[in-house]
C-alpha positions in Angstrom: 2.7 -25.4 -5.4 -0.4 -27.1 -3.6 -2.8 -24.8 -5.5 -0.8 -25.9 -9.1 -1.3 -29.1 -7.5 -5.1 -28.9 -7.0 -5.4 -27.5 -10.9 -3.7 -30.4 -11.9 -6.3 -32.6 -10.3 -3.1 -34.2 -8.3 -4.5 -32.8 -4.9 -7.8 -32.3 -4.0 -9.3 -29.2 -1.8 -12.9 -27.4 -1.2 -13.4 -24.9 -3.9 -14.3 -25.0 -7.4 -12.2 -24.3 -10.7 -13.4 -23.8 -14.2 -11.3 -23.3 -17.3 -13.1 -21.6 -20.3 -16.4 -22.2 -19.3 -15.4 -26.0 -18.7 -16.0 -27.0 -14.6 -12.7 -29.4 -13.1 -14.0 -29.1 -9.9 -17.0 -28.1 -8.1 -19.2 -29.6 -5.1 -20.4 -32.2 -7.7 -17.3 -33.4 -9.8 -13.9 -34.1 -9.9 -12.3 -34.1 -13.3 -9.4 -36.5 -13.2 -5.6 -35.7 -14.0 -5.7 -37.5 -17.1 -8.4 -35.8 -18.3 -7.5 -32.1 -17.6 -5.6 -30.5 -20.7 -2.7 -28.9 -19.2 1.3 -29.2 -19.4 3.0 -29.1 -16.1 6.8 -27.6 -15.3 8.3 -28.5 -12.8 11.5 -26.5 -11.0 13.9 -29.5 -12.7 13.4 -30.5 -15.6 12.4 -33.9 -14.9 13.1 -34.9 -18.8 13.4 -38.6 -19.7 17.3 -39.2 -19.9 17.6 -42.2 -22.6 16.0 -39.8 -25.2 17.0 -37.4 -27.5 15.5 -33.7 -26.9 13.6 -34.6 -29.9 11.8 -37.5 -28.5 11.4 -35.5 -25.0 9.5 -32.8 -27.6 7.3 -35.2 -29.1 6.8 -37.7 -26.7 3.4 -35.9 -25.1 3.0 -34.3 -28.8 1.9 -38.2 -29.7 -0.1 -39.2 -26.7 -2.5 -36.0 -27.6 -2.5 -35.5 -31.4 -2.1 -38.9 -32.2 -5.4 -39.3 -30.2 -7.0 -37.0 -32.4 -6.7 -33.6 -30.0 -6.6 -31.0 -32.5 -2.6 -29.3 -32.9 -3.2 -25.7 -31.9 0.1 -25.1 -31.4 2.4 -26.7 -34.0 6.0 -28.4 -33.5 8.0 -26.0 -35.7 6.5 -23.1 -33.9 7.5 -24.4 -30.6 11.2 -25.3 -31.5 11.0 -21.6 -33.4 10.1 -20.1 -30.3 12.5 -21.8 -27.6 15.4 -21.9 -29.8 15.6 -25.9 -29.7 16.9 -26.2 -33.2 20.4 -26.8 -32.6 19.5 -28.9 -29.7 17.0 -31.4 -31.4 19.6 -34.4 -32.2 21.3 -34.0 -28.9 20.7 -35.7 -25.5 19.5 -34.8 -22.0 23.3 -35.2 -20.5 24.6 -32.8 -23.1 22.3 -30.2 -21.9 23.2 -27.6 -19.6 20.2 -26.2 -16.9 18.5 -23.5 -18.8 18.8 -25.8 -21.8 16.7 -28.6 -20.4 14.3 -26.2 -18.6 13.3 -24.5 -22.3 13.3 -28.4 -23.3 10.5 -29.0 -20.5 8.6 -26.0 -21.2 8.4 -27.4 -25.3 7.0 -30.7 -23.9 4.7 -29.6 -22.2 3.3 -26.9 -24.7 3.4 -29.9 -27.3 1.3 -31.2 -25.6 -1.7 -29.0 -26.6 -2.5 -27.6 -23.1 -5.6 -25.5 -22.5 -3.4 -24.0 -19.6 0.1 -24.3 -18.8 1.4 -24.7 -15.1 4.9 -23.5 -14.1 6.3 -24.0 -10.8 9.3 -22.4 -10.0 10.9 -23.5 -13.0 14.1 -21.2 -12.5 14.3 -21.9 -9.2 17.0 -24.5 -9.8 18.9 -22.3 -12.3 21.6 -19.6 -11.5 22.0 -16.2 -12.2 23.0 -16.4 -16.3 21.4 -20.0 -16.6 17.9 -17.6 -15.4 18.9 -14.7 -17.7 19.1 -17.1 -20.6 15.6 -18.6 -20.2 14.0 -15.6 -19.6 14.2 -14.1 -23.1 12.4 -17.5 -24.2 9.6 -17.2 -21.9 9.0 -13.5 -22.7 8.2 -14.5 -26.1 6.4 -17.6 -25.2 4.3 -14.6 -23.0 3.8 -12.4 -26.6 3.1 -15.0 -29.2 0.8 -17.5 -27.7 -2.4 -17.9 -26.3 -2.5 -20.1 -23.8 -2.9 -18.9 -20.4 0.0 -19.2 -17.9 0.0 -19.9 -13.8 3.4 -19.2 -13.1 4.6 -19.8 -9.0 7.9 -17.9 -8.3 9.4 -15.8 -5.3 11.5 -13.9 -7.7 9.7 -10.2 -8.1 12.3 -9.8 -11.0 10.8 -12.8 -12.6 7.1 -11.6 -12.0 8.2 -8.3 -13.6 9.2 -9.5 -16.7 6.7 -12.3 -17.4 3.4 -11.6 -15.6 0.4 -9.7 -16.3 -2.0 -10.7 -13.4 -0.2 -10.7 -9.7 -1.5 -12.9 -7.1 -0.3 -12.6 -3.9 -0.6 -15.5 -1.0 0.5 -15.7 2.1 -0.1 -18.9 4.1 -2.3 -20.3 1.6 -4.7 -16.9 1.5 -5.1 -14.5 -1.2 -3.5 -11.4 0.1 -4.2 -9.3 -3.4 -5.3 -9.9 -6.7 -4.9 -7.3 -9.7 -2.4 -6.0 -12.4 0.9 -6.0 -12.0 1.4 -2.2 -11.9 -1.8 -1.8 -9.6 -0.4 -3.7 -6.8 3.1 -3.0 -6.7 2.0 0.7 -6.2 -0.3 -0.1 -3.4 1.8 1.0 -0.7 0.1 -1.2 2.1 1.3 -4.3 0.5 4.3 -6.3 1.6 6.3 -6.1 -2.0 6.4 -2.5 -1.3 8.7 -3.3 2.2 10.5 -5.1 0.0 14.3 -2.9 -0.9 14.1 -3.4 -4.1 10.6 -2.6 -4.6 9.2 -0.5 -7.7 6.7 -0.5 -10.6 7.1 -2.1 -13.8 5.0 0.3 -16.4 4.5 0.0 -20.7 6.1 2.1 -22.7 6.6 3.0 -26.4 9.5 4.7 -27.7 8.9 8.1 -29.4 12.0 9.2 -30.5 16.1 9.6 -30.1 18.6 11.7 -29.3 21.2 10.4 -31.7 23.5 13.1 -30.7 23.3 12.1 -27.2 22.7 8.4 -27.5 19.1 8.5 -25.9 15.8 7.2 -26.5 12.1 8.9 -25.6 9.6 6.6 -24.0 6.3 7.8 -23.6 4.4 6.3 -20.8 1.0 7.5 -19.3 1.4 11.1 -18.3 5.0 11.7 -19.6 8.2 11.0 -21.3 11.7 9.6 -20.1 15.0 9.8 -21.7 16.3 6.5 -21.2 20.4 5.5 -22.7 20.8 3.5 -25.7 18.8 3.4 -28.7 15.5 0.8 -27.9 14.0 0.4 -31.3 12.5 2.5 -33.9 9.4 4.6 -32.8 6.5 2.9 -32.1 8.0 -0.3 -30.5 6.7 -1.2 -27.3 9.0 -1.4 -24.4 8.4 -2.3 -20.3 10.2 -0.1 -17.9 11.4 -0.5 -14.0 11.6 2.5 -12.2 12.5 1.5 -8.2 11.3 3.6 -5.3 14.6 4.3 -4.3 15.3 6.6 -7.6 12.5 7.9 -7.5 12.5 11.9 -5.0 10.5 14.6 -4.8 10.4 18.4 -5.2 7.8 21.0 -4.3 9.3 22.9 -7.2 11.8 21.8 -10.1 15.4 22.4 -9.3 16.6 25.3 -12.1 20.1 23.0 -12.2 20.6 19.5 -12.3 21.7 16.6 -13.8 18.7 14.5 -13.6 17.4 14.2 -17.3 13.8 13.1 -16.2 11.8 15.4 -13.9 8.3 15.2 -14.5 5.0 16.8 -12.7 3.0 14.8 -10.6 0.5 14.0 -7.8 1.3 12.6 -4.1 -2.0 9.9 -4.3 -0.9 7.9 -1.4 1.8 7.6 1.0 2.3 4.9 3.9 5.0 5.3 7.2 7.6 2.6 6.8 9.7 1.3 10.1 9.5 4.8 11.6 11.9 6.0 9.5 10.5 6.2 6.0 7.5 7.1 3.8 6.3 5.1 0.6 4.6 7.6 -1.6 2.5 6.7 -4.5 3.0 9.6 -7.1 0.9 9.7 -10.1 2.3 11.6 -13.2 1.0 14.5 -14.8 -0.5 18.0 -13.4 -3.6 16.3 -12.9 -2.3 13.0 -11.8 -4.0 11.1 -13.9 -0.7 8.9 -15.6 1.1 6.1 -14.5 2.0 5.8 -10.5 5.4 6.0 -9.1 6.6 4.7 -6.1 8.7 6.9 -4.0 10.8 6.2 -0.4 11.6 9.0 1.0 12.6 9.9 5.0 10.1 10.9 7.3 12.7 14.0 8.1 12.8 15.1 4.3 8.8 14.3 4.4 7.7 16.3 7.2 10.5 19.2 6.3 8.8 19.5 2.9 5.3 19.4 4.0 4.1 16.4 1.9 0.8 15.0 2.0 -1.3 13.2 -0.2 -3.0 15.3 -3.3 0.0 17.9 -2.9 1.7 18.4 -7.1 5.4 18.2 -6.7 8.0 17.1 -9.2 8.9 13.6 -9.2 12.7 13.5 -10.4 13.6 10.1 -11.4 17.3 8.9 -11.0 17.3 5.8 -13.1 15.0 4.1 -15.1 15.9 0.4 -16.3 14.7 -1.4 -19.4 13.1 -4.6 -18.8 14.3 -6.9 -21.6 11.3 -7.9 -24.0 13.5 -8.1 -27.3 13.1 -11.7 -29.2 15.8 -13.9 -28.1 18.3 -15.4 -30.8 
């Protein structure tokens, strides 16, 4: 919050910020609020309740284009892209959580905002209010340009939205890098986490009809994943958690794991005493996309694992991570 805060120009620290070549803050200026081009969300909505959602969508669309900032993103596309058709006539008390939360985002994106700042915004939501946002802001993520800093303690939310992972820990950068990069760096502390795992692209490359399945390709194999995801070609983000995710010095002859693939042992780090995080890259040569892997120190040692060893990474479950258009 307090480095959104300092973007915004609301809070002011040492350091310097620059936006597209355009300095906000260095040693010798201080660009006001007022004068930064950005939309702020906050974790409630904070909408005005005496107006319609239409005049909540247009109220900072006026105050920029009708000062003559140029409308790079357009009011249809925005209520398009949110779902805020069936909404536009009603007001803020008729609106449930997630509702007024895609309301805020449109405001602020009508805006025109060189950079959009989102803090939280879920926080406040439950379980299916969350789940019915999140489809919205996935295709926010595909079909515009404008860049995103998006606060959130909710790795399933980082998952499905974000690109670029900064970590912080007591106001210090802990890591910086791609998603996929640092949730396979085992010395990290989203790898401690139990639920931890890699997010990884995909593209579907055929079905099983016969069997219900669909083939992703990723970097350095394929997976058979249940249910049919799209004709062949469409691109598709995958979750595969460390704790589906064992390994083999040689491919069992009969099993019912569907996905067993060859790969790499790149990295491994001991975890309370008890456990090992491996990083496993696919392929023979281990050049595709890394795996995390928690396995026992007893199962570990009793295989004789160590990093650059192939084995055969069997992978229990894999689970779609939803970037279909919303309704």
């Amino acid at each position: 919050t307090t480095v959104l805060r300092c973007v915004a120009g609301l809070q002011r620290l040492d350091g310097r910020f620059a936006l597209d070549g355009e300095v906000w803050q260095d040693d010798d200026a201080f660009r006001p609020t007022h004068a930064r081009p950005i939309g702020y969300v906050f974790q409630e909505a904070s909408l005005f309740p005496h107006l319609s959602v239409r005049a909540n969508l247009l109220y900072g669309h006026r105050r920029t284009v009708g000062r003559g900032v140029p409308e790079t993103i357009r009011v249809d596309e925005v209520i398009e892209l949110l779902g805020l058709s069936r909404l536009f006539d009603r007001g803020v008390p008729h609106l449930s959580g997630g509702e007024r939360q895609r309301v805020a985002v449109g405001r602020a994106l009508l805006a025109q905002p060189k950079l959009l700042l989102m803090d939280e915004p879920l926080a406040a939501l439950d379980r299916f209010s969350k789940d019915e946002i999140l489809p919205y802001l996935e295709r926010l993520h595909d079909a515009l340009s404008v860049p995103v800093l998006y606060v959130s303690h909710d790795i399933a939310e980082v998952e499905r939205l974000a690109d670029h992972l900064v970590l912080l820990k007591e106001g210090r950068v802990v890591a910086s890098g791609p998603v996929q990069e640092l949730q396979a760096d085992p010395t990290l502390p989203i790898a401690r986490m139990p639920e931890a795992g890699v997010t990884l692209p995909a593209t579907v490359a055929g079905h099983e009809p016969a069997y219900g399945l669909t083939a992703l390709a990723l970097a350095g194999g394929r997976l058979l994943v249940p249910g049919d995801l799209g004709a062949e070609g469409t691109p598709r983000r995958v979750r595969i958690a460390a704790s589906d995710v064992s390994l083999a010095r040689r491919p069992a002859p009969d099993s019912t794991i569907l996905n067993v693939l060859p790969g790499r042992i790149a990295a491994a780090e001991p975890q309370d005493g008890v456990q090992v995080m491996a990083v496993v890259a696919l392929g023979e040569d281990g050049a595709g996309a890394r795996l995390l892997a928690r396995v026992t120190r007893k199962s570990w040692d009793a295989l004789g694992l160590a990093p650059g060893q192939p084995v055969f990474v069997q992978i229990k479950g894999v689970a779609l991570v939803n970037r279909e258009a919303a309704s």
